[in-house]
C-alpha positions in Angstrom: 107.5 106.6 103.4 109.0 110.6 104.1 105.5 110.6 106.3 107.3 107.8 108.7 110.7 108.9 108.8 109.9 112.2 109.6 108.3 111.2 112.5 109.7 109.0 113.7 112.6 111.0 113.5 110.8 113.9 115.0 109.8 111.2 118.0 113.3 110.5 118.5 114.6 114.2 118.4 112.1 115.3 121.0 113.0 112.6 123.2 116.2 112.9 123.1 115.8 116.5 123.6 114.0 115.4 126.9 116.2 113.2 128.5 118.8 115.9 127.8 116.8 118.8 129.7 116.1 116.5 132.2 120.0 115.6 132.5 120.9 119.1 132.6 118.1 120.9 134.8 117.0 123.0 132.1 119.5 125.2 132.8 122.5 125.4 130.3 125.3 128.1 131.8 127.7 129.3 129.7 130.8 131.5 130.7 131.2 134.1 128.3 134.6 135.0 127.3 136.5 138.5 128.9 134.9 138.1 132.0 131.5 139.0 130.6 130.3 136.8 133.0 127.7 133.5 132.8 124.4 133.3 130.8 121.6 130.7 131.1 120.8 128.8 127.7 118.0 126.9 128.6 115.4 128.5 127.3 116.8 127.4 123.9 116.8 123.3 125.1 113.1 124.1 126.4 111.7 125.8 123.1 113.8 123.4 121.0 111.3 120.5 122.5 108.7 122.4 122.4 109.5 122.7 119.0 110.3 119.3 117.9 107.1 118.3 120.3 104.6 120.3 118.8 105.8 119.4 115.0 105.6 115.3 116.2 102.0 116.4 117.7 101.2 118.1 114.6 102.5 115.4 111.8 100.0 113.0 114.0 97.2 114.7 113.2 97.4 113.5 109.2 97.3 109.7 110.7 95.0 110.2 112.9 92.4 111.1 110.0 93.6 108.5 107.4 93.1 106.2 110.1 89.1 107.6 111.1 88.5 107.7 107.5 89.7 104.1 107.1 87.2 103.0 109.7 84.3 104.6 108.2 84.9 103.4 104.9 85.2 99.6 106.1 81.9 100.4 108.7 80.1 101.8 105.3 81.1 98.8 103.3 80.5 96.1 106.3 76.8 98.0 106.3 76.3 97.3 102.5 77.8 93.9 102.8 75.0 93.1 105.9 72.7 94.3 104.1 73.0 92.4 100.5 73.3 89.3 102.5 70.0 89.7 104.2 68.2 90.5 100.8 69.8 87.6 99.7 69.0 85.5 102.5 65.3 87.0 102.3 65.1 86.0 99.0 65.9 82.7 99.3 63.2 82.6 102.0 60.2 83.8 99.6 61.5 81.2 97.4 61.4 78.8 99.8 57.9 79.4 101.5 54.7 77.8 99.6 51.9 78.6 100.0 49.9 75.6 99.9 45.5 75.8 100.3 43.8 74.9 103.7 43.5 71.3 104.1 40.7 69.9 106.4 41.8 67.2 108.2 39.7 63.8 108.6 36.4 64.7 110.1 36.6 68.5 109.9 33.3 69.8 111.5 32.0 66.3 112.7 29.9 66.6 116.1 31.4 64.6 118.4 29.5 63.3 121.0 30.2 62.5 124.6 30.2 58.9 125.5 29.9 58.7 128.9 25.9 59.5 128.7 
């Protein structure tokens, strides 16, 4: 359950974060006190999602395998389910054949003549 909240939460941080940038430009000025003068802070918004971006990216990557291995364990169990139904069904196909001797029918081997001599 920490797995979901985390990311989602990291989800909502980074889009928040991008809405925000995009609000401001990027660019965050500041007026420093004393007549210092002004100083950009928007390198700290753009690494900040970067941040938060990359850590949602990276928290994926766990899912994404769970859900790969998931899907080959149900294709390796669908491939032993196929097959024990077809030995079954093969089965019940040997037991249903029988073989029964060659019967000659009426007349087997019987010259037959042409009547219209």
């Amino acid at each position: 359950m920490i797995f979901w909240v985390v990311l989602l939460a990291l989800d909502f941080s980074s889009v928040v974060l991008l809405i925000l940038g995009d609000l401001v430009n990027w660019s965050v000025a500041v007026v420093l006190p004393f007549d210092i003068g002004s100083y950009d802070f928007g390198f700290i918004l753009k690494g900040s999602f970067g941040f938060v971006a990359s850590l949602a990216l990276l928290r994926t990557i766990p899912f994404v395998k769970g859900v790969l291995s998931l899907l080959e364990l149900n294709k390796d169990m669908t491939l032993k389910a196929i097959k024990a139904r077809n030995q079954v069904e093969m089965r019940e196909q040997d037991r249903a054949r029988t073989n029964t001797p060659f019967r000659k029918p009426e007349n087997f081997g019987r010259v037959v003549r042409r009547s219209d001599r």
